[in-house]
PAPATI-922365 format. One record per residue (C-alpha): chain; x, y, z; residue in three letters; residue number from 1. Coordinates in nm, 4 decimals. Layout:
+------+----------+----------+----------+------+-----+
! unit !        x !        y !        z ! code ! pos !
+------+----------+----------+----------+------+-----+
!    A !        X !        Y !        Z !  ALA ! NUM !
...
+------+----------+----------+----------+------+-----+
END
This chain:
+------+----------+----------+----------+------+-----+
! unit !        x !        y !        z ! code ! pos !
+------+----------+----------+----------+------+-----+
!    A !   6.2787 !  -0.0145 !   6.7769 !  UNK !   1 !
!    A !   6.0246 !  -0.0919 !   6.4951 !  UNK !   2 !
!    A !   5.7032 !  -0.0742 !   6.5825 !  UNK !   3 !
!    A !   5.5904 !  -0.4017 !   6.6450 !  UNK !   4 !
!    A !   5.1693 !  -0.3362 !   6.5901 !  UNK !   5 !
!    A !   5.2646 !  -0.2733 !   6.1927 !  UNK !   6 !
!    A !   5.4190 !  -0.6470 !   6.1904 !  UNK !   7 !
!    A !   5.2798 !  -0.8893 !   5.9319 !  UNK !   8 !
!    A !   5.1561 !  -0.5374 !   5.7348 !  UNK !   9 !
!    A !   5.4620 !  -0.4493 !   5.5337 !  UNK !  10 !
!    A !   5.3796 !  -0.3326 !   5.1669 !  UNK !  11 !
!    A !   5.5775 !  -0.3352 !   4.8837 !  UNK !  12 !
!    A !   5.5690 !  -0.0171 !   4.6214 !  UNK !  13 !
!    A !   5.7254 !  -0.0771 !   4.2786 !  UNK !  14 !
!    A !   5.9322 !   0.2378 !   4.1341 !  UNK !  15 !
!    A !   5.7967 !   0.4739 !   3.9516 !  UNK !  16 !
!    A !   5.9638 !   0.4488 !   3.6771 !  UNK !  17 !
!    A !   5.8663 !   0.0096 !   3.6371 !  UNK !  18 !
!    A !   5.4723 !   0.1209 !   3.6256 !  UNK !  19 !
!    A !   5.4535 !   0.3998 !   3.3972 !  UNK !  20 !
!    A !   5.0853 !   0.5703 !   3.3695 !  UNK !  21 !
!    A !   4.9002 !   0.4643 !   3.1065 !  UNK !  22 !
!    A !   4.6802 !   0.6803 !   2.8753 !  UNK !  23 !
!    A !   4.3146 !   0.5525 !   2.9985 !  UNK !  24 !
!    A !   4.0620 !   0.7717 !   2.8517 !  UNK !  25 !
!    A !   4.0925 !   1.0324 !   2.6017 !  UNK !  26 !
!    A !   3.8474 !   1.2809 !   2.4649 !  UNK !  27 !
!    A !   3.7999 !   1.3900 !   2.1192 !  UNK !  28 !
!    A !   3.7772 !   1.7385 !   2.0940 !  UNK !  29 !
!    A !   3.7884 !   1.8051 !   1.7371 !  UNK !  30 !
!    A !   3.3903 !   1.6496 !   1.6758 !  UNK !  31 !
!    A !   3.1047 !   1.8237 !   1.7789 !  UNK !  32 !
!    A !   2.8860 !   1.6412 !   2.0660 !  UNK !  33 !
!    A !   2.6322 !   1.3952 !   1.9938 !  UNK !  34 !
!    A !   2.2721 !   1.5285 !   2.0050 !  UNK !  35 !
!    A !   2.0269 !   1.3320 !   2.2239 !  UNK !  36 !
!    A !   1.8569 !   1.1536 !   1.9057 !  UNK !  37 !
!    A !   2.1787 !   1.0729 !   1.7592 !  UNK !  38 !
!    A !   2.2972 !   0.8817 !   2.0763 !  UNK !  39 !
!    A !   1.8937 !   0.7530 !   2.0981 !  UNK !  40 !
!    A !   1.9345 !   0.6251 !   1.7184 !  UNK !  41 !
!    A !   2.2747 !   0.4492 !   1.8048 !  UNK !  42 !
!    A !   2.0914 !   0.2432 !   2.1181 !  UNK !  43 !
!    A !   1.8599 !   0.1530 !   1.8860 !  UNK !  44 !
!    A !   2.0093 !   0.0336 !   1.6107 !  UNK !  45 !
!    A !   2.2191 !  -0.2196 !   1.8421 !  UNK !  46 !
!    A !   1.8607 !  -0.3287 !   2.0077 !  UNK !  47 !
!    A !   1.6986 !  -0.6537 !   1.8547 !  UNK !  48 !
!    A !   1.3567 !  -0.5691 !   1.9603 !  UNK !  49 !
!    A !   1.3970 !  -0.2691 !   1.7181 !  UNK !  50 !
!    A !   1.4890 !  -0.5377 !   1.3955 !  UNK !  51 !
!    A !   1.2001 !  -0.7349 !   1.4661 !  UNK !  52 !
!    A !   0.9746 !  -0.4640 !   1.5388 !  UNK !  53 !
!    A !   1.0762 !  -0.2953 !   1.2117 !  UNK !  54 !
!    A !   0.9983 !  -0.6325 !   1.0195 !  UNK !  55 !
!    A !   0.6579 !  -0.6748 !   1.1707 !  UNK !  56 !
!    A !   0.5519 !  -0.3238 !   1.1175 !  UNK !  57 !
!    A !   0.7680 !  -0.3178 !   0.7670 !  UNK !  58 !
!    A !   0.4740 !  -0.5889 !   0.6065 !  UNK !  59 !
!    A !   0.1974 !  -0.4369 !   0.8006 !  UNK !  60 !
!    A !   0.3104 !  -0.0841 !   0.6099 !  UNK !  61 !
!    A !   0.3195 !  -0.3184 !   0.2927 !  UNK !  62 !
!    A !  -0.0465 !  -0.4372 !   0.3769 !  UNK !  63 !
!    A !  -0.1641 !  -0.0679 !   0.3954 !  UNK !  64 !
!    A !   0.0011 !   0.0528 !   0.1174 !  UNK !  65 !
!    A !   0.0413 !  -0.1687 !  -0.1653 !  UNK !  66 !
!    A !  -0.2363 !  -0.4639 !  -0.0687 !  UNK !  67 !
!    A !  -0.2007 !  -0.6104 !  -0.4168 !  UNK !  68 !
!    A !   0.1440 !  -0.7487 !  -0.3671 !  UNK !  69 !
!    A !  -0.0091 !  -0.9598 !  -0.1356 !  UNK !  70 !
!    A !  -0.3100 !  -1.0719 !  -0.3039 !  UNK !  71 !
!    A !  -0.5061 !  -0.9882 !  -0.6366 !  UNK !  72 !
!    A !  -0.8744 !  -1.0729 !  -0.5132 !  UNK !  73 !
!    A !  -1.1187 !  -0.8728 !  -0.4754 !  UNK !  74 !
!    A !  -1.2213 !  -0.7984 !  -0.0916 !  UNK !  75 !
!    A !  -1.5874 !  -0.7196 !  -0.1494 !  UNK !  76 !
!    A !  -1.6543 !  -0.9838 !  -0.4536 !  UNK !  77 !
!    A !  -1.8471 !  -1.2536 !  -0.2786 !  UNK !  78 !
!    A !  -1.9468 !  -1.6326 !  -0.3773 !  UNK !  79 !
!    A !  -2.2261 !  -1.7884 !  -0.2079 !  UNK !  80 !
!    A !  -2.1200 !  -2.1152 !  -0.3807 !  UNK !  81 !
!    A !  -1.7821 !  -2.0822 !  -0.1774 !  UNK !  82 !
!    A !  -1.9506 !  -2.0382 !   0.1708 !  UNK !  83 !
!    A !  -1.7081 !  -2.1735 !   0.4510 !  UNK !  84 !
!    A !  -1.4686 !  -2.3700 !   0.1914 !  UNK !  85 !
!    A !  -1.1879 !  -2.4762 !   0.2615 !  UNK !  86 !
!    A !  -0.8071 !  -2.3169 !   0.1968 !  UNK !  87 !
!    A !  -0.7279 !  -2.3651 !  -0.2348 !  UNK !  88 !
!    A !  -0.5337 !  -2.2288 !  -0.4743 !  UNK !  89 !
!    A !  -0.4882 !  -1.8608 !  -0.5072 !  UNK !  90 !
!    A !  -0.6994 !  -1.8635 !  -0.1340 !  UNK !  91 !
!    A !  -0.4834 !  -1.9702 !   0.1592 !  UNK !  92 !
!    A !  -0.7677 !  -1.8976 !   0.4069 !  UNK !  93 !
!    A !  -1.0350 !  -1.9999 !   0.2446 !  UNK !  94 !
!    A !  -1.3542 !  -1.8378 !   0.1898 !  UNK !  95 !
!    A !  -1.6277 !  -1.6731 !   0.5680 !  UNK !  96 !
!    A !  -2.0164 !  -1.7565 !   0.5355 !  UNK !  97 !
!    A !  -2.0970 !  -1.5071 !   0.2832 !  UNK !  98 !
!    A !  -1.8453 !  -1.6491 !   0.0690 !  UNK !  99 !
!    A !  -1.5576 !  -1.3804 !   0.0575 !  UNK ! 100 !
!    A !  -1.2067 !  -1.4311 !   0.0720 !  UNK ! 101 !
!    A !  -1.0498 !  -1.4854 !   0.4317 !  UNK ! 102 !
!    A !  -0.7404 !  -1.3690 !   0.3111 !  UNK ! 103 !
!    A !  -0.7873 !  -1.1205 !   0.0791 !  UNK ! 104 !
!    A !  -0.9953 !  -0.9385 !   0.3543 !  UNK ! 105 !
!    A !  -0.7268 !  -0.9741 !   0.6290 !  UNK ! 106 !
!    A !  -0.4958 !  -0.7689 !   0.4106 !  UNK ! 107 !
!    A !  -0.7553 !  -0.5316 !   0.3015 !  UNK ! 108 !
!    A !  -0.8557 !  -0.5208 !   0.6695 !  UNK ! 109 !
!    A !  -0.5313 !  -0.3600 !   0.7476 !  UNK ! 110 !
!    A !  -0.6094 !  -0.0001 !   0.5950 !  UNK ! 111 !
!    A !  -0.9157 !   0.1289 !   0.7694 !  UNK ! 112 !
!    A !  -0.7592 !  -0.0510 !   1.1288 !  UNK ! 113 !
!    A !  -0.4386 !   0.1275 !   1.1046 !  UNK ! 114 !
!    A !  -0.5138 !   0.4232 !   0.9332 !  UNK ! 115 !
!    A !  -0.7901 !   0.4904 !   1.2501 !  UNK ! 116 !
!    A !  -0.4928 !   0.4437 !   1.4907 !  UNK ! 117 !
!    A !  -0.2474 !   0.6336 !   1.2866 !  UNK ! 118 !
!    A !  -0.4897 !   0.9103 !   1.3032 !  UNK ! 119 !
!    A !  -0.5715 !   0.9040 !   1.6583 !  UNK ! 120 !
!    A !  -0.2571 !   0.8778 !   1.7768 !  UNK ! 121 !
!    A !  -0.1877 !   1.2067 !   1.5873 !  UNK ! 122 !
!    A !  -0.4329 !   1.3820 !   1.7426 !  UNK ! 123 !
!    A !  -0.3558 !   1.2550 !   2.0702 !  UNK ! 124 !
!    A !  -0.0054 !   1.3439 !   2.0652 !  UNK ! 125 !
!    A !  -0.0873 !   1.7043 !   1.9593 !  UNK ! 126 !
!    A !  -0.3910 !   1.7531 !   2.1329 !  UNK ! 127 !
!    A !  -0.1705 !   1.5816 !   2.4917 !  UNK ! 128 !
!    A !   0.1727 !   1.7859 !   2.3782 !  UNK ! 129 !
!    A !   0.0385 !   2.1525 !   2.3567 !  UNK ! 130 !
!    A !  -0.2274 !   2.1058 !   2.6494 !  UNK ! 131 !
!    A !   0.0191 !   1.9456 !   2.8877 !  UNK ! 132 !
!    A !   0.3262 !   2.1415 !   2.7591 !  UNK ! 133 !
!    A !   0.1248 !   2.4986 !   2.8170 !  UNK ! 134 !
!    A !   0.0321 !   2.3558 !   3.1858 !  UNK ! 135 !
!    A !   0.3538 !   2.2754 !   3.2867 !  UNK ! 136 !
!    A !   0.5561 !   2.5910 !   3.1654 !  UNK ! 137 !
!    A !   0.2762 !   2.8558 !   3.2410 !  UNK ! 138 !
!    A !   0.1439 !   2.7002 !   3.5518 !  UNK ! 139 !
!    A !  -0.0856 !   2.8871 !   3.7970 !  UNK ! 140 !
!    A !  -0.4255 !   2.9004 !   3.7072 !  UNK ! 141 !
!    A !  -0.4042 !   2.7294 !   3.3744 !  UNK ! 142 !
!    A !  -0.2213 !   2.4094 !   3.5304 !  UNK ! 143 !
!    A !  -0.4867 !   2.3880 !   3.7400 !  UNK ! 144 !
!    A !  -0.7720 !   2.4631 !   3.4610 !  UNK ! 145 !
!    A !  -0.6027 !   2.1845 !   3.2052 !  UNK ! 146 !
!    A !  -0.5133 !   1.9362 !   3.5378 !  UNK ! 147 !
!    A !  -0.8720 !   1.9383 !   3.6447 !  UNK ! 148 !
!    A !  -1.0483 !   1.8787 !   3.3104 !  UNK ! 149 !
!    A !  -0.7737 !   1.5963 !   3.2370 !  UNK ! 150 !
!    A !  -0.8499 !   1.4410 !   3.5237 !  UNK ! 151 !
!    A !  -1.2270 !   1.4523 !   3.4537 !  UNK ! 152 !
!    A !  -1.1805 !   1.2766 !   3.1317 !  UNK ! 153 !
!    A !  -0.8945 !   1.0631 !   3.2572 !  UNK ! 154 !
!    A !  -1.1607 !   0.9263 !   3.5753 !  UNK ! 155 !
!    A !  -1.3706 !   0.7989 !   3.2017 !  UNK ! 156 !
!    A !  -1.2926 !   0.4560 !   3.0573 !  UNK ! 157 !
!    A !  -1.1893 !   0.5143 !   2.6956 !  UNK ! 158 !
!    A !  -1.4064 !   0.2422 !   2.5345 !  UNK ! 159 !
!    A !  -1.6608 !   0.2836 !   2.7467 !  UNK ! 160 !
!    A !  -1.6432 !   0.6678 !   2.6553 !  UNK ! 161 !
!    A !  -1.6076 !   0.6122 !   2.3146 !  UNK ! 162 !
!    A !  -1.9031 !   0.3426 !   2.3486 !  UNK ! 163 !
!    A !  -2.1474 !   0.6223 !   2.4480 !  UNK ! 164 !
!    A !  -1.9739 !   0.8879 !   2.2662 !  UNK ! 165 !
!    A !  -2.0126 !   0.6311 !   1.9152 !  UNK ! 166 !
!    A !  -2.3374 !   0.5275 !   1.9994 !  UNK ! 167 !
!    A !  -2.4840 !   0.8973 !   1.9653 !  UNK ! 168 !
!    A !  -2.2868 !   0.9610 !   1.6534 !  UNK ! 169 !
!    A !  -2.4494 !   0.6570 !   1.4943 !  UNK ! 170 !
!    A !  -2.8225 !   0.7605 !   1.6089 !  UNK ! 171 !
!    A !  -2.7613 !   1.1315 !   1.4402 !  UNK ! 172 !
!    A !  -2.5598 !   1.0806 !   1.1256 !  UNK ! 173 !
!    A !  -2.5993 !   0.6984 !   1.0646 !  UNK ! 174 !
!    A !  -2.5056 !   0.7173 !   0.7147 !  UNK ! 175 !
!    A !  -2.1808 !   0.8803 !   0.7357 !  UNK ! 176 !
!    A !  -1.9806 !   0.6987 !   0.4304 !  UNK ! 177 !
!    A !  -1.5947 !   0.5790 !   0.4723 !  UNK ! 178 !
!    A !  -1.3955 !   0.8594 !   0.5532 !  UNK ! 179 !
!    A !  -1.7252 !   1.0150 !   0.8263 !  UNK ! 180 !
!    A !  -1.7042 !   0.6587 !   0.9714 !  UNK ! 181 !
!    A !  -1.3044 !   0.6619 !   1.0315 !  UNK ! 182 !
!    A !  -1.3272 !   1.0170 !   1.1852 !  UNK ! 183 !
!    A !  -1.6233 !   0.9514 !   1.4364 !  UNK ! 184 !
!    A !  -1.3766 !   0.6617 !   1.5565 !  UNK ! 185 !
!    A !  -1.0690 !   0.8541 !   1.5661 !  UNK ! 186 !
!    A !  -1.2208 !   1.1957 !   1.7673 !  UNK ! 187 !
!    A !  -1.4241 !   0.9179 !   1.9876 !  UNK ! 188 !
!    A !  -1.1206 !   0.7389 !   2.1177 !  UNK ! 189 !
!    A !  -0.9054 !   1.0482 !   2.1179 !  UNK ! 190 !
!    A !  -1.1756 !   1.2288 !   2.3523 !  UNK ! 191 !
!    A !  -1.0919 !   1.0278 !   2.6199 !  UNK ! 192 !
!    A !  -0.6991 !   0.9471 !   2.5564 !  UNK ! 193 !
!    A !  -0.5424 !   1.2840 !   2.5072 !  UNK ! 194 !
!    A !  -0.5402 !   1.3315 !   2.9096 !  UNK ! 195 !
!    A !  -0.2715 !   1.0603 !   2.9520 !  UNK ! 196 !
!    A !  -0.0208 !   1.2328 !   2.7085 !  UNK ! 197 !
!    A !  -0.1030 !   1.5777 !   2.8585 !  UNK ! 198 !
!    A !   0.0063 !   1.4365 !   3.2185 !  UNK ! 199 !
!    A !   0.3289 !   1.2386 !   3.0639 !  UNK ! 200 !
!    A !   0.4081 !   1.6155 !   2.8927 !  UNK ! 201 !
!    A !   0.3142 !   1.8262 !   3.1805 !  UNK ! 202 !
!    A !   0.5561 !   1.6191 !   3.3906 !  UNK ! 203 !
!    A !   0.8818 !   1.6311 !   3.1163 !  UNK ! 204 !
!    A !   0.8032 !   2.0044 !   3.0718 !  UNK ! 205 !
!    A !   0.8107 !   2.0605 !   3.4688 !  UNK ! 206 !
!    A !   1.1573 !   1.8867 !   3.4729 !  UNK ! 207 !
!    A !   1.3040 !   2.0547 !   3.2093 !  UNK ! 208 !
!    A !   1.2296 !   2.4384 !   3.2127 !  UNK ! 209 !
!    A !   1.3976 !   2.4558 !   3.5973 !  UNK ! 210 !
!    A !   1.7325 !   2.3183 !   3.4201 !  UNK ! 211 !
!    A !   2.0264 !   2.5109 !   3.3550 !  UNK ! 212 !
!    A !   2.0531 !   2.5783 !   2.9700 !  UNK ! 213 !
!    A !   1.6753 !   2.7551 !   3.0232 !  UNK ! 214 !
!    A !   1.7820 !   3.0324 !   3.2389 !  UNK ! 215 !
!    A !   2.0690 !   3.0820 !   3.0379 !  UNK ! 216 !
!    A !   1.8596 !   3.0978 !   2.6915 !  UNK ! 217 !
!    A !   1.6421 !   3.3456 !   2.9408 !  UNK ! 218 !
!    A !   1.9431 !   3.5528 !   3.0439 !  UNK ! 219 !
!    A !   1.9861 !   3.6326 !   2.7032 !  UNK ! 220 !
!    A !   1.6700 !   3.7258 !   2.5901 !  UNK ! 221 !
!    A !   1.4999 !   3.4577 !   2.4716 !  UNK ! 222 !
!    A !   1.1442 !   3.4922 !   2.5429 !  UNK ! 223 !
!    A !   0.9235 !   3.2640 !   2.7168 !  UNK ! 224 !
!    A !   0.7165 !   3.1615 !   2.3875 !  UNK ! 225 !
!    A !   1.0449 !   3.1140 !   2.2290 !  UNK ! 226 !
!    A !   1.2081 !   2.9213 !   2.5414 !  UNK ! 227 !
!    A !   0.9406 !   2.6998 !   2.4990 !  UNK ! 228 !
!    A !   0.8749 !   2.6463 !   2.1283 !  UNK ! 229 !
!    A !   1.2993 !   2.5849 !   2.0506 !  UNK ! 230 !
!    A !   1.4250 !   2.4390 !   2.3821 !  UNK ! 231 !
!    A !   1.1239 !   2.3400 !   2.6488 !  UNK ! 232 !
!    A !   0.9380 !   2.1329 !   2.4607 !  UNK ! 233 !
!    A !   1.2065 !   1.9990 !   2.1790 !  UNK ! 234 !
!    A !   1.3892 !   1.8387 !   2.5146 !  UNK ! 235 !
!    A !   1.0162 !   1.6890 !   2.6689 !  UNK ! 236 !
!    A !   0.9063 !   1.5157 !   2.3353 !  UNK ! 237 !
!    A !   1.1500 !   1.1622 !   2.4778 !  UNK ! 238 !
!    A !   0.8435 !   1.0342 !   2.7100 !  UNK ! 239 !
!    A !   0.5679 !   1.1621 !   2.4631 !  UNK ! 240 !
!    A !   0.7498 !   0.9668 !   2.2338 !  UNK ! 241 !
!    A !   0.7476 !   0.6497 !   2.3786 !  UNK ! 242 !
!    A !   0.3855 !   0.7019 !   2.4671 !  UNK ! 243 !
!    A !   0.2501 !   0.7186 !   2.1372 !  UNK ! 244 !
!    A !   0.4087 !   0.4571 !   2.0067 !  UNK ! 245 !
!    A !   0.2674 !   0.1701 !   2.2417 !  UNK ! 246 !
!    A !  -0.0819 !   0.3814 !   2.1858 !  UNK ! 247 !
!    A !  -0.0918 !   0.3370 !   1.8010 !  UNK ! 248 !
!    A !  -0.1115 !  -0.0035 !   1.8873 !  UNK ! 249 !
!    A !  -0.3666 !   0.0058 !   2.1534 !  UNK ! 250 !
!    A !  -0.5509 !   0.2125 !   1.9439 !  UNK ! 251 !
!    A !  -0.6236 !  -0.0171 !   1.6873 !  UNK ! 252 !
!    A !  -0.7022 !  -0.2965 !   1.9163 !  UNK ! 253 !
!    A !  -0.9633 !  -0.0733 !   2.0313 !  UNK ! 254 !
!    A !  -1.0918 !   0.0406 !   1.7467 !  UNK ! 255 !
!    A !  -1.1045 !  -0.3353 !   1.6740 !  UNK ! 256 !
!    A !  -1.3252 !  -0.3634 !   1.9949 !  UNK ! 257 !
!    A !  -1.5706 !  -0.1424 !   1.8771 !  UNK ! 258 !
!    A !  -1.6020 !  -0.2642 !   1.5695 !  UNK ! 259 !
!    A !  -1.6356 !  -0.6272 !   1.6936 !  UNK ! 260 !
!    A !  -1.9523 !  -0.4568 !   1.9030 !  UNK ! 261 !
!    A !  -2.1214 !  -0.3337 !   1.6158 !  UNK ! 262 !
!    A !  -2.0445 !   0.0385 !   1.7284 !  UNK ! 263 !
!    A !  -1.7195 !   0.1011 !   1.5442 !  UNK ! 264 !
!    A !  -1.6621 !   0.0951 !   1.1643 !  UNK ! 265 !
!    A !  -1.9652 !   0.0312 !   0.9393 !  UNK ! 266 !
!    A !  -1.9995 !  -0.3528 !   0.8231 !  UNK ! 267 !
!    A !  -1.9466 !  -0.2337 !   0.5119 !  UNK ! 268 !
!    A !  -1.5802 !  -0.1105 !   0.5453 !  UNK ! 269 !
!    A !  -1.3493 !  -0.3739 !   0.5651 !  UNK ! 270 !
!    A !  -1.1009 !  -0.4459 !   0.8954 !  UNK ! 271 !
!    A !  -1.0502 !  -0.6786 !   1.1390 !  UNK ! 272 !
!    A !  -1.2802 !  -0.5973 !   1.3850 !  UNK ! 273 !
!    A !  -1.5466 !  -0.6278 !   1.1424 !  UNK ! 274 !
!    A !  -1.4432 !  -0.9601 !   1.0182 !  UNK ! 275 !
!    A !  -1.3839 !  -1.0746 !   1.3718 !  UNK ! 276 !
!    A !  -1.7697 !  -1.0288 !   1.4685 !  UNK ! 277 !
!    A !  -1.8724 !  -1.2036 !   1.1546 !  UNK ! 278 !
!    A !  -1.6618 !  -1.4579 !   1.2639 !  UNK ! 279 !
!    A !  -1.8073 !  -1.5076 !   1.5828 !  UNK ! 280 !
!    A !  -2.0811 !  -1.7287 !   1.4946 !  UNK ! 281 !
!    A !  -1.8695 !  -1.9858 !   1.3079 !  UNK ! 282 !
!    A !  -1.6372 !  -2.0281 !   1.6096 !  UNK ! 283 !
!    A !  -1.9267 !  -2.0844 !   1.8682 !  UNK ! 284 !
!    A !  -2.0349 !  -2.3977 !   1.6337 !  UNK ! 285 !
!    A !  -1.6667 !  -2.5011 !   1.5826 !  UNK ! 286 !
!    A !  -1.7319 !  -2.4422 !   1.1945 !  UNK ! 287 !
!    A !  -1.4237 !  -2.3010 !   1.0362 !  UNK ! 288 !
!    A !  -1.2376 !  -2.1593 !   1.3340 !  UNK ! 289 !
!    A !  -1.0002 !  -2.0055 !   1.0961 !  UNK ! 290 !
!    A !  -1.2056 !  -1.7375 !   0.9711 !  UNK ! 291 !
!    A !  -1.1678 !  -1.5824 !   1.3050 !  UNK ! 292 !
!    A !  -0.8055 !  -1.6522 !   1.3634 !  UNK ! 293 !
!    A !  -0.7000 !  -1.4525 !   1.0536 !  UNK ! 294 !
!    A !  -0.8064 !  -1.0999 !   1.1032 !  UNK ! 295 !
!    A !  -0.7159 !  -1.2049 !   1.4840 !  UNK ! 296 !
!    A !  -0.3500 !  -1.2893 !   1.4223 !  UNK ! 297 !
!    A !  -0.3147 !  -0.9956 !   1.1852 !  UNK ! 298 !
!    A !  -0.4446 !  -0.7508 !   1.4959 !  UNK ! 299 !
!    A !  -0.2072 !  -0.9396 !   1.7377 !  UNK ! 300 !
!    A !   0.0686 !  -0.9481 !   1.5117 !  UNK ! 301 !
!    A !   0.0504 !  -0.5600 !   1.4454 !  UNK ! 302 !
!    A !   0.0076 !  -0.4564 !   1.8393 !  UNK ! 303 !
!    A !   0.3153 !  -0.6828 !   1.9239 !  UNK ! 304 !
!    A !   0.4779 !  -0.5077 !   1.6782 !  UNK ! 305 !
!    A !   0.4080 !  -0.1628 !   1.8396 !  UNK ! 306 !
!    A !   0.4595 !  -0.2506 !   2.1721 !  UNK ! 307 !
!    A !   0.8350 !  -0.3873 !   2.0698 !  UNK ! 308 !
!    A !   0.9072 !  -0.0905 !   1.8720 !  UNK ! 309 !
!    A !   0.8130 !   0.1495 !   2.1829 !  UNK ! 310 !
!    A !   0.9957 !  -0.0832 !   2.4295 !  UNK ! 311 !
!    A !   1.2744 !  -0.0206 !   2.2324 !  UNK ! 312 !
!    A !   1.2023 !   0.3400 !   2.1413 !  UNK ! 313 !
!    A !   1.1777 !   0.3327 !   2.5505 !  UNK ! 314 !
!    A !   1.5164 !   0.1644 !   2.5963 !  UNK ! 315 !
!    A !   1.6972 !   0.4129 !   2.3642 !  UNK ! 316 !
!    A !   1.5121 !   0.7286 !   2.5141 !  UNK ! 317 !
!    A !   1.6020 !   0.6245 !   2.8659 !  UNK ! 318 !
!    A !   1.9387 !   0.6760 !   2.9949 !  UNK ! 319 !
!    A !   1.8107 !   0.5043 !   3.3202 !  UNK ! 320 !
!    A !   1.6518 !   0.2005 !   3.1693 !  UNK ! 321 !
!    A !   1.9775 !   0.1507 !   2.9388 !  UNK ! 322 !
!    A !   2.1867 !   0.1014 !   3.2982 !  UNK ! 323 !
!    A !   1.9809 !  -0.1464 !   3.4008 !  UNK ! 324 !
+------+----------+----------+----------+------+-----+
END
């Protein structure tokens, strides 16, 4: 007698032979595996925040580089007869109060601006990767040492650190001539930064030398200076990575800052903060608002530009973020 609760739940099973397997996925054994920045460029070359990134940072690069393919006047030449004119030939922007060329100085601008966060972000990263890489793989008493001073400088506000820290600088060496100028920016700003990349490497460097491929590189004799130098920190630099590259751009909106409070770059160099606080007064009297908006769309432009390329870099780096 069948069995009548399996009633109504017949199923029907084709032969074998009428659904053959198919080959799903193969692997290709013959090519070596992918290393991690390979894969990292491939994600990024198939993410459009990348492209427009590189275009926007692509003609700030131009700016720094090669200003005169942008413009052939003079930055510094200035015509009184010209104050606050209007937009011409040969002067899309037109001419500040003192009679100098809007535009000329916006691309000019772009040197001292970038090179200071260029520079700090170097120091940064180094200062951030060897402090925080050091804590995390020795540990013991010099985690704690590096934690507890980063966290001392961390508690600080960077511009109001680098407000003080600036302000002092000025009072002893006040003539300090272009290059004296861009370094007191660059170690004032990194002074108070660095403990944000230590922490971001401390942390990478705490997950990676407990993994497997480290106690096998120890097993066979590999040192712990040498674990560190060729496979500790090579495998931590993904989140440093992504750090500095959204901090190059906050680093020269804040050197901007300073500069727009009188405390950062001399009023003699040229950059956009500079040009933004002698801007200031022609905006409050609604006289030739476009002075200002200049130097400000050129900072703006180049920080968007940053923070695409590291949300990108980000993406790419990220195995997690990619899934999302």
């Amino acid at each position: 007698m069948p069995d009548i609760s399996l009633r109504g739940q017949e199923r029907f099973v084709a032969p074998l032979d009428e659904t053959p397997l198919q080959e799903t996925g193969t692997l290709d054994t013959s090519q070596p595996p992918e290393s991690q920045w390979k894969e990292a460029w491939k994600q990024l070359s198939r993410n459009w925040l990348f492209w427009v990134s590189l275009v926007i940072l692509t003609v700030v690069a131009l700016m720094v580089i090669a200003p005169g393919l942008f413009t052939d006047v003079d930055p510094r030449r200035a015509d009184l007869s010209r104050s606050l004119e209007g937009p011409s030939e040969g002067h899309p922007a037109g001419f500040n109060k003192q009679g100098y060329d809007v535009f000329s100085r916006t691309v000019y601008g772009a040197r001292a601006s970038v090179l200071v966060g260029f520079l700090c972000t170097l120091l940064v990263t180094v200062v951030g990767l060897i402090t925080g890489a050091a804590a995390g793989f020795y540990g013991a008493f010099f985690d704690s040492s590096v934690s507890r001073i980063a966290d001392v400088f961390f508690a600080i506000p960077l511009l109001l650190g680098a407000l003080v820290g600036l302000s002092v600088v000025n009072n002893l060496f006040p003539d300090r001539g272009y290059w004296g100028a861009i370094a007191a920016v660059v170690i004032a700003l990194a002074a108070f930064a660095w403990p944000q990349v230590t922490r971001i490497a401390r942390g990478a460097v705490l997950e990676v030398k407990n993994l497997e491929f480290i106690d096998a590189a120890r097993a066979i004799g590999a040192t712990p200076r040498r674990n560190m130098m060729r496979h500790v920190i090579p495998n931590s630099l993904a989140p440093v990575i992504v750090t500095a590259t959204v901090s190059l751009g906050i680093f020269i909106v804040a050197e901007a800052t300073l500069s727009f409070l009188g405390i950062g770059l001399p009023f003699g160099v040229v950059s956009w903060g500079n040009d933004i606080a002698a801007a200031q007064v022609q905006v409050r009297s609604g006289q030739r608002m476009g002075v200002m908006f200049w130097p400000a769309g050129a900072l703006a432009f180049t920080a968007l530009g940053f923070i695409l390329l590291g949300d990108a870099v980000s993406d790419a780096l990220n195995p997690k973020r990619r899934s999302e």
